[in-house]
N, C-alpha and C positions, 0 to 999 in steps of 0.2 A: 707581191706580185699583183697588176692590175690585171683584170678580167674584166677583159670587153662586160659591157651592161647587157647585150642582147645572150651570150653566152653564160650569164648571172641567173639570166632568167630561164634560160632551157635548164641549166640547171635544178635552180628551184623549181621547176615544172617537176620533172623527171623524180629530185626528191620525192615531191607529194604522191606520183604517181609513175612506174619507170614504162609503165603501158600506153603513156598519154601521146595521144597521134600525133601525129608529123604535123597534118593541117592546123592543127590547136593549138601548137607553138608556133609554126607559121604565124599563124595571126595576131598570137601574142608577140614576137617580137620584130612582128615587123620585115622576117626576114620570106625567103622562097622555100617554096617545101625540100628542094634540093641544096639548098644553102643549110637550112637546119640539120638533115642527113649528113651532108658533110664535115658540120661543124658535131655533132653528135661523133661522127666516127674518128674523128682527130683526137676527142677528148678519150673516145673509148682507149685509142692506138697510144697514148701520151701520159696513159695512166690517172688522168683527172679522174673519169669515170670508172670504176674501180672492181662493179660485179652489180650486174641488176637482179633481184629476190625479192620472192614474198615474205612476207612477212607473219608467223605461225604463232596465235596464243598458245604455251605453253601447256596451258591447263586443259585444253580441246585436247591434247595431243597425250594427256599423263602424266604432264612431270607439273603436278602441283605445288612444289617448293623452288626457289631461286636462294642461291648462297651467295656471298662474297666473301673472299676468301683471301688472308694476306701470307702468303709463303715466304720465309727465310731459310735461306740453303745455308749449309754449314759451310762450305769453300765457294768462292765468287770465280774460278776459272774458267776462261771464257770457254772452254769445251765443257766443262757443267754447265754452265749458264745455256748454251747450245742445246745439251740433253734436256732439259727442263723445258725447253721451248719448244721442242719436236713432242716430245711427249705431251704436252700442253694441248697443244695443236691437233694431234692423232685420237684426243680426248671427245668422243663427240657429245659428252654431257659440259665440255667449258663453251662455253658462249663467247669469252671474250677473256685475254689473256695479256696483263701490261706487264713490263717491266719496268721496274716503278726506283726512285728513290725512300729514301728512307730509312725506319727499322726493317721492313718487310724488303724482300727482292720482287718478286710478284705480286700481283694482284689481279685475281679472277673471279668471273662469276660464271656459275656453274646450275646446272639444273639436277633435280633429282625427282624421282617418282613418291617419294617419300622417304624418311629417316634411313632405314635401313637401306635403301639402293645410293642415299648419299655417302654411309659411312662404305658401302662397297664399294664407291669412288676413292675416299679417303686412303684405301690400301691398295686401288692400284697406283694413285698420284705419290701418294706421302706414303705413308706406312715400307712398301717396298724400295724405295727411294733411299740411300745410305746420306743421301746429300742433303736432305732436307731436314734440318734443324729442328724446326715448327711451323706450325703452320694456325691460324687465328680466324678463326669462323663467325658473320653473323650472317642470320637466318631475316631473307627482308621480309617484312611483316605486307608492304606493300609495293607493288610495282608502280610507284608514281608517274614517273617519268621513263619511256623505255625508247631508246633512236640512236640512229646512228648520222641524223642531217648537220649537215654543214652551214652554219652561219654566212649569208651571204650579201655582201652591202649593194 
């Protein structure tokens, strides 16, 4: 799919900042401050634009550990596979929830306040779960690289 250059670039704006004024992309690309509005609410209504948020260090907040985590369900039926992604989702220590190929079905990362409030994730997700096989834990030593931006030519 092509994307206009000037709507490349409000993008990438918004990326780096989703607060950055109307006039400041205006100028950057060239376009009116009512054209950029416009073209912002299209992308919002069109699903380009997707959910604007701050962005929260973990560690400020208490949950000094970050997990990844690969799940294997014992049955692949799509009304399990369903449950597992509701449940995933209503989890507010997973951050981010794939369904993945491979040996694993899932793969998420998850926060915790530390060990013991991680394993008391462990038995709401897995533990109570009849469906879930196993599941394959590491513990990231560091948060390198943390984002959710879109590569934009």
């Amino acid at each position: 799919m092509k994307i206009p250059k000037s709507d490349q670039t409000i993008l990438r704006m918004l990326q780096a900042n989703s607060r950055e004024r109307l006039e400041t992309i205006a100028v950057e690309t060239g376009l009116s401050v009512a054209t950029v509005q416009r073209r912002i609410r299209t992308m919002k209504s069109d699903g380009t634009i997707m959910a604007e948020c701050a962005l929260i260090n973990p560690k400020s907040v208490g949950y000094a550990m970050t997990f990844l985590i690969l799940v294997e369900l014992e049955h692949e039926r799509i009304d399990q596979i369903d449950a597992f992604r509701r449940k995933a989702r209503a989890e507010p220590q997973v951050q981010q929830c794939y369904y993945v190929t491979g040996e694993a079905d899932f793969a998420l990362i998850a926060l915790a306040r530390d060990m013991e409030d991680y394993e008391q994730l462990t038995h709401r997700l897995f533990f109570q779960d009849s469906n879930v096989k196993r599941f394959r834990t590491s513990v990231v030593m560091d948060r390198t690289k943390v984002g959710l931006d879109v590569p934009l030519d």
